[in-house]
C-alpha positions as CSV (number, residue, x, y, z in Angstrom):
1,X,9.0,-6.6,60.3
2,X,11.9,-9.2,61.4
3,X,10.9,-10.9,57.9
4,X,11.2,-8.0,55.7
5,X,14.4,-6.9,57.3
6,X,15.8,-10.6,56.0
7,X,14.5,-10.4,52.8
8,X,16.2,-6.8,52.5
9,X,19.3,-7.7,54.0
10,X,19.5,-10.7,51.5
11,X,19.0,-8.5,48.9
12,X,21.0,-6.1,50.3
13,X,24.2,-7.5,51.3
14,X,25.4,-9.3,47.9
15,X,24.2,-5.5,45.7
16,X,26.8,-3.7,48.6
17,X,29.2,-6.3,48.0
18,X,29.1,-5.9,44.5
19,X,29.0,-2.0,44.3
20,X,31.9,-2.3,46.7
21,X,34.1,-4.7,44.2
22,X,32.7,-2.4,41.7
23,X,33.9,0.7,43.2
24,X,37.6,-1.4,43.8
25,X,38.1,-0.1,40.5
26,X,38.7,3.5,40.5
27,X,40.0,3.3,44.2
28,X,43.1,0.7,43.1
29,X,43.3,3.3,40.5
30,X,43.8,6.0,42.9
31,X,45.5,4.1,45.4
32,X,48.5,3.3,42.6
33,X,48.2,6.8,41.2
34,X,50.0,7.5,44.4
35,X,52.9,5.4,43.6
36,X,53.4,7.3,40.6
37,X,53.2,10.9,42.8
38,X,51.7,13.5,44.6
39,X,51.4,15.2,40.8
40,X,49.7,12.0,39.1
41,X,47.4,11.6,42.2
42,X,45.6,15.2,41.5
43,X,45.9,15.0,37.9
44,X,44.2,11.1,37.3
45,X,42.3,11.9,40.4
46,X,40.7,14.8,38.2
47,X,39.9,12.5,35.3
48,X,38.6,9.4,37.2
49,X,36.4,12.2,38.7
50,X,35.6,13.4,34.9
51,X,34.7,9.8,34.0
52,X,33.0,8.3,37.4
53,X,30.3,11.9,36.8
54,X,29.5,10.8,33.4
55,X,29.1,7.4,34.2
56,X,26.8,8.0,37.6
57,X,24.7,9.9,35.5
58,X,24.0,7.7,32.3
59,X,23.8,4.8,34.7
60,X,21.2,6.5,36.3
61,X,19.0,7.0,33.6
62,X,19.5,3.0,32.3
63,X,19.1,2.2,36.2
64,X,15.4,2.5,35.4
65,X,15.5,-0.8,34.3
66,X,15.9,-1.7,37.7
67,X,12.1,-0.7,39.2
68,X,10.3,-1.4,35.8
69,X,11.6,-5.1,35.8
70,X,11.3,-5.7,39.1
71,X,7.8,-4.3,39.1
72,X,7.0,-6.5,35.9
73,X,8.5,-9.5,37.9
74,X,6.4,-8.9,40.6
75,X,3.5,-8.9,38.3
76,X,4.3,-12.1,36.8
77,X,4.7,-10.6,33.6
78,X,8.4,-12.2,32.1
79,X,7.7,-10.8,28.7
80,X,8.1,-7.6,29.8
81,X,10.7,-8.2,31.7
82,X,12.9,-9.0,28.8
83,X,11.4,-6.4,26.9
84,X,12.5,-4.0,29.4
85,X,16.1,-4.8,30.0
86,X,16.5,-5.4,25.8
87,X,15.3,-1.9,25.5
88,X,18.1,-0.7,28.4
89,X,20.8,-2.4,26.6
90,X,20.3,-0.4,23.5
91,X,19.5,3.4,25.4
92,X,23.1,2.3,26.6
93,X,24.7,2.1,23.5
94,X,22.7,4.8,22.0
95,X,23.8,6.9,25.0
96,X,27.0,6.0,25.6
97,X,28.8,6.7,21.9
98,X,28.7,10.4,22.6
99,X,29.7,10.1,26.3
100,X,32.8,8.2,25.3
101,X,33.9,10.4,22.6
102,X,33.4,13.4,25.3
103,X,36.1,11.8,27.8
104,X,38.3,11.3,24.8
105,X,38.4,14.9,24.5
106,X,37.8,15.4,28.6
107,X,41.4,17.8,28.7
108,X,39.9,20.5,26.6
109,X,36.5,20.9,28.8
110,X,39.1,20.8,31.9
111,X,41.3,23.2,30.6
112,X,37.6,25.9,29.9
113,X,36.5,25.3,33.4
114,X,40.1,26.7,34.9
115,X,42.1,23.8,35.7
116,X,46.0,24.3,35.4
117,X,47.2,22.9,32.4
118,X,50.3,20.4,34.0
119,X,47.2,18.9,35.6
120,X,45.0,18.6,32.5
121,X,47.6,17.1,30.5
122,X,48.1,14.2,32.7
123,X,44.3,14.0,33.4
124,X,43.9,13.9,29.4
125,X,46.2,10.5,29.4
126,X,44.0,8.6,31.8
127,X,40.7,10.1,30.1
128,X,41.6,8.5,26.9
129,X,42.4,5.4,27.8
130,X,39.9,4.7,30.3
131,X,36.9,6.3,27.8
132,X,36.4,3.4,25.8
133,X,35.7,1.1,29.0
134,X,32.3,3.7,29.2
135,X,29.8,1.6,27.2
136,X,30.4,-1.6,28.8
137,X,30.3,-0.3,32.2
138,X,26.8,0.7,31.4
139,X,26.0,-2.8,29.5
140,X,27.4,-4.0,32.8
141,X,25.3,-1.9,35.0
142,X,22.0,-2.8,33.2
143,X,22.6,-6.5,33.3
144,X,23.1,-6.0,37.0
145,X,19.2,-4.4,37.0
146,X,18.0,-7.2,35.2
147,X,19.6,-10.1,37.9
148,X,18.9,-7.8,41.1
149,X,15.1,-7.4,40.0
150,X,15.2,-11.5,39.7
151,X,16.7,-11.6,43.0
152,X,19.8,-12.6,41.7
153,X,22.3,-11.0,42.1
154,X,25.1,-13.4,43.9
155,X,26.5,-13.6,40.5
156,X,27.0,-10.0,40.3
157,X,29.5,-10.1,43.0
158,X,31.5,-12.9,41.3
159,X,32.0,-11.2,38.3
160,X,32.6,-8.0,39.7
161,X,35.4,-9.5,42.4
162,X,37.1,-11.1,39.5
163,X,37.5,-8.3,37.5
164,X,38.6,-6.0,40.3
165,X,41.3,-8.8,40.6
166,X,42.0,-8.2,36.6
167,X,42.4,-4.6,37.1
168,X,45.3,-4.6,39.8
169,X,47.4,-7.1,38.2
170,X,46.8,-5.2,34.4
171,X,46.9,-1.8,36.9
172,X,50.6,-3.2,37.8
173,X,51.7,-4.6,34.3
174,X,50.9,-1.8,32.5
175,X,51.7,1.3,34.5
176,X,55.7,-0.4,35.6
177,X,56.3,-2.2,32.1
178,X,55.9,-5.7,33.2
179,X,55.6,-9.3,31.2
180,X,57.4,-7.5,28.0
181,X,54.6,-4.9,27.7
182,X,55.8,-1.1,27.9
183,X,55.7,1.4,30.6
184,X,52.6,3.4,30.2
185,X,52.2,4.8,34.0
186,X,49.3,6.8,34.4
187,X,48.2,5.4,30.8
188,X,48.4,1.9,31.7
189,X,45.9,2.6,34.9
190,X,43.3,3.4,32.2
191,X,43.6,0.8,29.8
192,X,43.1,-1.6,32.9
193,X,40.3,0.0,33.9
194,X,38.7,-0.3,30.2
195,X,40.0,-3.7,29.9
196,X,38.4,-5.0,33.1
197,X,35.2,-3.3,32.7
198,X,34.8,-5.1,29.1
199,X,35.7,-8.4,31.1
200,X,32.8,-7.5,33.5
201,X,30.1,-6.8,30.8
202,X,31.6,-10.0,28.5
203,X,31.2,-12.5,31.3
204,X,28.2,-11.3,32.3
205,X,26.7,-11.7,28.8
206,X,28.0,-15.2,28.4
207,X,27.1,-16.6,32.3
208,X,23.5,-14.9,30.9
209,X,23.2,-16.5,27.4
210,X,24.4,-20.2,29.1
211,X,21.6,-20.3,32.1
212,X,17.9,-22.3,30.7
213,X,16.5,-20.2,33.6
214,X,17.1,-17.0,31.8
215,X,15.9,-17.7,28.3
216,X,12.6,-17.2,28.8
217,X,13.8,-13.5,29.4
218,X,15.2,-13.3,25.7
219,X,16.8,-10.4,26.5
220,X,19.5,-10.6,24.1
221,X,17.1,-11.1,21.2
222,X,17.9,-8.9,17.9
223,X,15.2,-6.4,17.8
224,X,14.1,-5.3,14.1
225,X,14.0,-1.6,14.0
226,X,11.5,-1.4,11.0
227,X,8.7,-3.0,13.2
228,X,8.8,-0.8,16.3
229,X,6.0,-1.6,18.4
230,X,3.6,0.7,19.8
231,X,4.0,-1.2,23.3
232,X,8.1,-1.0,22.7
233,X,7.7,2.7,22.4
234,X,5.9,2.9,25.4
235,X,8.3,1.1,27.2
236,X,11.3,3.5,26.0
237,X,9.0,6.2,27.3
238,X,8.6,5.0,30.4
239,X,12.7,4.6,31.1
240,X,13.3,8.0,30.3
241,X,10.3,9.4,32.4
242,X,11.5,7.3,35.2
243,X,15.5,7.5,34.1
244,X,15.7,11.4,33.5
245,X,15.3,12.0,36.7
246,X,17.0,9.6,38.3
247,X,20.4,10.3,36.2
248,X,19.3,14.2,36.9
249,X,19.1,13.3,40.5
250,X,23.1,12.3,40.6
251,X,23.9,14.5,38.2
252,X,22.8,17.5,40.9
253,X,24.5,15.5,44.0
254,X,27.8,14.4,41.5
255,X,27.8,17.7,40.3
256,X,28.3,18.9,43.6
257,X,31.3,16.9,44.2
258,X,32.4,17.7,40.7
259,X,32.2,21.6,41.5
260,X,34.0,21.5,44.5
261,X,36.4,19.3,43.3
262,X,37.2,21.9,40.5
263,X,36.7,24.8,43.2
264,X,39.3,23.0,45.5
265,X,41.7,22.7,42.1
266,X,42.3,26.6,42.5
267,X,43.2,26.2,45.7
268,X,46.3,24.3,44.7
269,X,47.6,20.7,45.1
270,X,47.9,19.8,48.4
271,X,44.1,20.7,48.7
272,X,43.5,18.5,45.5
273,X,45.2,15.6,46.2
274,X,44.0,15.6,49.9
275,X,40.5,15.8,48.7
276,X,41.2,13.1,46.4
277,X,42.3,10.8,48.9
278,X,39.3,11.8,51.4
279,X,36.7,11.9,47.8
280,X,37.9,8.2,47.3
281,X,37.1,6.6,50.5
282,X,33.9,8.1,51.1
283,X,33.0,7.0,47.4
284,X,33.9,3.6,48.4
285,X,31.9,3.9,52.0
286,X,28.8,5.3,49.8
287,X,28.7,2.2,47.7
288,X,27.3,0.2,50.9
289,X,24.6,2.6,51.0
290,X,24.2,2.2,47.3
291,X,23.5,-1.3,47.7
292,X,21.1,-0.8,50.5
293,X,19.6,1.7,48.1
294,X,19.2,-0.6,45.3
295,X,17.7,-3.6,47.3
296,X,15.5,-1.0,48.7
297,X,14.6,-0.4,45.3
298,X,13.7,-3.7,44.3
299,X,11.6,-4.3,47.5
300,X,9.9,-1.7,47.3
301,X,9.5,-1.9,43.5
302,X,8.1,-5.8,43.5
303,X,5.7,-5.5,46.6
304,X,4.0,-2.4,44.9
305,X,4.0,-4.4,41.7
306,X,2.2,-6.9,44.2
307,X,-0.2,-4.0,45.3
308,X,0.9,-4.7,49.0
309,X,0.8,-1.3,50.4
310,X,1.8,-1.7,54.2
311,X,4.4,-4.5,52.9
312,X,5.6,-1.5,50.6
313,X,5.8,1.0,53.1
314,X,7.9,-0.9,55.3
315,X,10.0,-2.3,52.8
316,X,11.1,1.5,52.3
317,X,11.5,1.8,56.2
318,X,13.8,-1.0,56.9
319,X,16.2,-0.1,54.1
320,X,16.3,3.5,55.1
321,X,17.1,2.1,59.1
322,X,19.6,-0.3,57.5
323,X,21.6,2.4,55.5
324,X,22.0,4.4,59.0
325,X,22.9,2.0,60.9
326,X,25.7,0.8,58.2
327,X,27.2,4.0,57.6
328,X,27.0,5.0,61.3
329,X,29.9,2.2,61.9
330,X,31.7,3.4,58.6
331,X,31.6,6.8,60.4
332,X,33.0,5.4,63.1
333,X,35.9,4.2,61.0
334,X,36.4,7.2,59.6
335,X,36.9,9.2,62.7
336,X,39.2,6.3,64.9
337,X,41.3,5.3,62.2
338,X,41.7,8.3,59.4
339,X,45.7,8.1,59.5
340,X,45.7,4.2,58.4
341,X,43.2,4.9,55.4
342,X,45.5,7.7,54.0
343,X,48.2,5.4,54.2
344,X,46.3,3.2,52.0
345,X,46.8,6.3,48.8
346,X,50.2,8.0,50.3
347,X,53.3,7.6,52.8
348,X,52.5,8.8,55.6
349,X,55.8,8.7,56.8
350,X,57.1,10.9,54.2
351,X,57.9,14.8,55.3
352,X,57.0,15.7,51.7
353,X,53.4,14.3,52.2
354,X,53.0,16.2,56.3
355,X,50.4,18.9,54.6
356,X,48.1,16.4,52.4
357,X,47.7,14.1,55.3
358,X,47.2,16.6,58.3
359,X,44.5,18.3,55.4
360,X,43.0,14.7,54.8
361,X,42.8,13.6,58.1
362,X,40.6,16.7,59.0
363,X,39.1,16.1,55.8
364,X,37.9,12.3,56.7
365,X,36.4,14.1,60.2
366,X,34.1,16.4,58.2
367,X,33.2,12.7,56.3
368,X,32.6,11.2,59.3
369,X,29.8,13.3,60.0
370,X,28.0,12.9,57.1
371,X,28.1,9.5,56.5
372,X,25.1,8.4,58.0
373,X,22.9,11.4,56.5
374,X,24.6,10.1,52.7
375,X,23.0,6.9,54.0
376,X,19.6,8.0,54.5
377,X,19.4,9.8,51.6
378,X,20.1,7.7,49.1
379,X,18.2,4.7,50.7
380,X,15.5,7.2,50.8
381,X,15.8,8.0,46.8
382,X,15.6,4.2,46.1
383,X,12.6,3.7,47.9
384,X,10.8,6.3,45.8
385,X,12.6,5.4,42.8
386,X,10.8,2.0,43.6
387,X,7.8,3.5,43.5
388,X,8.7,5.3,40.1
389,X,9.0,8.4,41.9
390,X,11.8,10.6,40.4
391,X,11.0,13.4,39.5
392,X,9.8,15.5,42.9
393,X,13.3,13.6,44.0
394,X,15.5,15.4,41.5
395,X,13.9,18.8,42.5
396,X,14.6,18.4,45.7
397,X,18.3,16.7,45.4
398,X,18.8,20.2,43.2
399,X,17.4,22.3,46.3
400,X,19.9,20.5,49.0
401,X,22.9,20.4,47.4
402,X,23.2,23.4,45.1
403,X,21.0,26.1,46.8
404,X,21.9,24.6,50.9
405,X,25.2,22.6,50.0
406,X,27.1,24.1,47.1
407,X,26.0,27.8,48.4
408,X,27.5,27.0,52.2
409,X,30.4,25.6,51.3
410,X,31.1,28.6,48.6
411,X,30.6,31.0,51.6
412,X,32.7,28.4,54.3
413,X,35.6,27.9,51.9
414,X,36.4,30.8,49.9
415,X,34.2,34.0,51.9
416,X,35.5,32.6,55.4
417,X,38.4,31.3,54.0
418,X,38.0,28.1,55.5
419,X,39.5,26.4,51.9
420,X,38.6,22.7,51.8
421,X,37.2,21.9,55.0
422,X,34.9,25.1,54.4
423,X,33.9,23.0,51.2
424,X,33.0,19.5,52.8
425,X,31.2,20.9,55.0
426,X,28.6,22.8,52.9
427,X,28.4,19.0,51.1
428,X,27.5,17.8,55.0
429,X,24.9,20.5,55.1
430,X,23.5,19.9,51.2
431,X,23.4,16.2,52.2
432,X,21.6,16.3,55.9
433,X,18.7,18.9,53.7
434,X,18.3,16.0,51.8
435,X,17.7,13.1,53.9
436,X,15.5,14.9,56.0
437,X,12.7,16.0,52.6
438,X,13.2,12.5,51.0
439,X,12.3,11.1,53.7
440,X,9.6,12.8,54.5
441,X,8.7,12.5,50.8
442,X,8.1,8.8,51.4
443,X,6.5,8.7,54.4
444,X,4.2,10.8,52.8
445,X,4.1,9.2,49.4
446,X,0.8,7.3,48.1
447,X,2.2,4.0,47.6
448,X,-0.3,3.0,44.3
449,X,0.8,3.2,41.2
């Protein structure tokens, strides 16, 4: 046990470090929205929520790449490897072309689904500047598959830290009109953003290209599309039967957030930009538990690859403990400390700001609570993602969160008139169903494949 808990934690720690850096993005983007306003906080809060959706979702279907490699690697079988992640690479391109030109026109969907139109048209800035950064973050994000099922992934983090490190100086540059470049404000935060996550995918692809050890891989091989193998065709099956319901999986438990965040809009801005601000820090605690999930993933993924059953099972075990435990302290944080992580977005000091930081402060308590549930879910999902389980998974995530979670907190924040709180906590109901049946799930799962 003591030895699989090492291997997972090894695994582990780097994939939460990196989905941390990763995450760095949009919450520097959020944090110097605030500079610009209360106003520009709600309004680019409401696109980076727009874009962060559609790129959970698509990421989830390409993050199929993840089990099927590291089950191939498990196997021994490098070919397929390579195969594998070549074929994610160009489901991400294919995909992502339509995504992108959807956030370029993100403020007219906003405006249809009720949102006030001072608020789209500053959403509308940041969607178009940030939508061309949407294919390489998936390039990125399959890349980051392919090292994790190698057991590789310490370069992940570099990359990621570094760019995160781009995007604050180019955050500051461009919004205040620094080094002879114009003013662009809330603009300028998107083209960062795109212009780091191109950086990412870039030196990603180059560190990848330069290494002997990955070669054999040939994953960036040109394919010829007139000789599509039957075995190639199999293989782009198998992503989207595995993928599908993965990205349908967040899409149910982003969509949640989505809804309520567009629910909350009506409620007016204060509500908005304090959700923002409480939205953003917990999207930054969940990336830990992300990483847990995805070296759960891989664990699980390789040692059923391996036909180890029991070392299976309690690879899924161990990650599932190790997400509690992790968010438990974050919880902790959250409920000791909630006045110095606003501070982090707003000024706190500032008489203007009194009801968005009394409203995110009980905000971050509701968080608190659910922290270590979000944990166990999650961690749970990736262990039977690693066993290519997805789509019971997706069924259920559309049970917790939109028949328990979006239904509970419809009647605790508009029938009860308990406004946001009422809200968060249906999501802390939606998310506690869940934890509980995935779990179950796996310790009820066969574990052959």
């Amino acid at each position: 046990m003591f030895s699989e808990v090492k291997k997972c934690l090894m695994l582990a720690v780097p994939l939460a470090a990196a989905q941390l850096a990763q995450s760095a993005t949009g919450f520097v983007d959020t944090v110097m929205m605030g500079w610009l306003g209360s106003q520009t906080i709600a309004s680019g809060g409401l696109g980076s929520v727009i874009f962060s959706f559609c790129l959970l979702i698509i990421t989830g279907i390409v993050s199929a790449v993840s089990p099927l490699a590291a089950q191939a690697y498990g196997a021994g079988n490098r070919e397929k490897v390579g195969t594998i992640v070549r074929l994610g690479l160009g489901i991400s391109l294919v995909l992502g072309i339509p995504i992108t030109l959807l956030l370029y026109n993100g403020g007219t969907l906003l405006l249809l689904l009720g949102q006030d139109a001072n608020t789209v048209a500053l959403a509308e800035i940041y969607l178009r500047a940030i939508a061309l950064g949407f294919i390489p973050a998936l390039g990125f994000g399959v890349l980051k598959s392919f090292l994790s099922a190698l057991l590789q992934p310490q370069l992940v983090i570099v990359t990621v830290v570094l760019g995160t490190l781009f995007n604050i100086i180019a955050n500051y540059v461009l919004m205040f009109g620094k080094l002879g470049f114009p003013a662009l404000g809330l603009a300028g935060i998107g083209w960062a953003s795109t212009l780091s996550l191109w950086s990412m995918f870039v030196a990603l692809t180059v560190y990848i290209c330069n290494q002997p050890d990955f070669a054999v891989y040939d994953i960036f091989r040109p394919s010829s599309y007139e000789a599509f193998p039957l075995e190639h065709r199999r293989i782009v099956g198998e992503i989207f039967q595995v993928g599908l319901p993965i990205g349908g999986l967040i899409a149910v438990e982003g969509g949640l957030f989505t809804v309520v965040t567009f629910s909350i809009g009506r409620l007016g801005t204060t509500a908005l930009a304090a959700h923002q601000i409480a939205l953003q820090t917990i999207s930054i605690s969940f990336q830990m538990a992300l990483g847990i999930s995805l070296a759960t993933t891989v664990r699980v993924g390789q040692l059923a690859g391996q036909n180890d059953l029991v070392g299976t099972r309690l690879a899924g075990y161990v990650g599932i403990a190790i997400a509690a435990l992790s968010m438990g302290v974050v919880a902790l944080v959250f409920r000791l400390i909630p006045k110095s992580i606003i501070s982090l977005y707003i000024d706190i000091n500032n008489h203007n700001n009194a009801d968005v930081v009394a409203l995110a402060v009980k905000l971050l308590a509701v968080a608190a609570i659910f922290q270590i549930v979000d944990g166990v879910q999650v961690t749970a999902a990736g262990a039977l993602r690693g066993l290519k389980d997805t789509r019971i998974p997706m069924l259920i995530g559309i049970f917790a969160y939109w028949c328990v979670g979006l239904f509970t907190g419809y009647i605790f924040g508009i029938s009860l008139e308990f406004g946001a709180i009422g809200f968060w906590w249906g999501l802390a109901i939606g998310l506690a169903i869940a934890a509980i049946i995935l779990t179950w799930r796996f310790s009820t799962r066969k574990t052959n494949n």
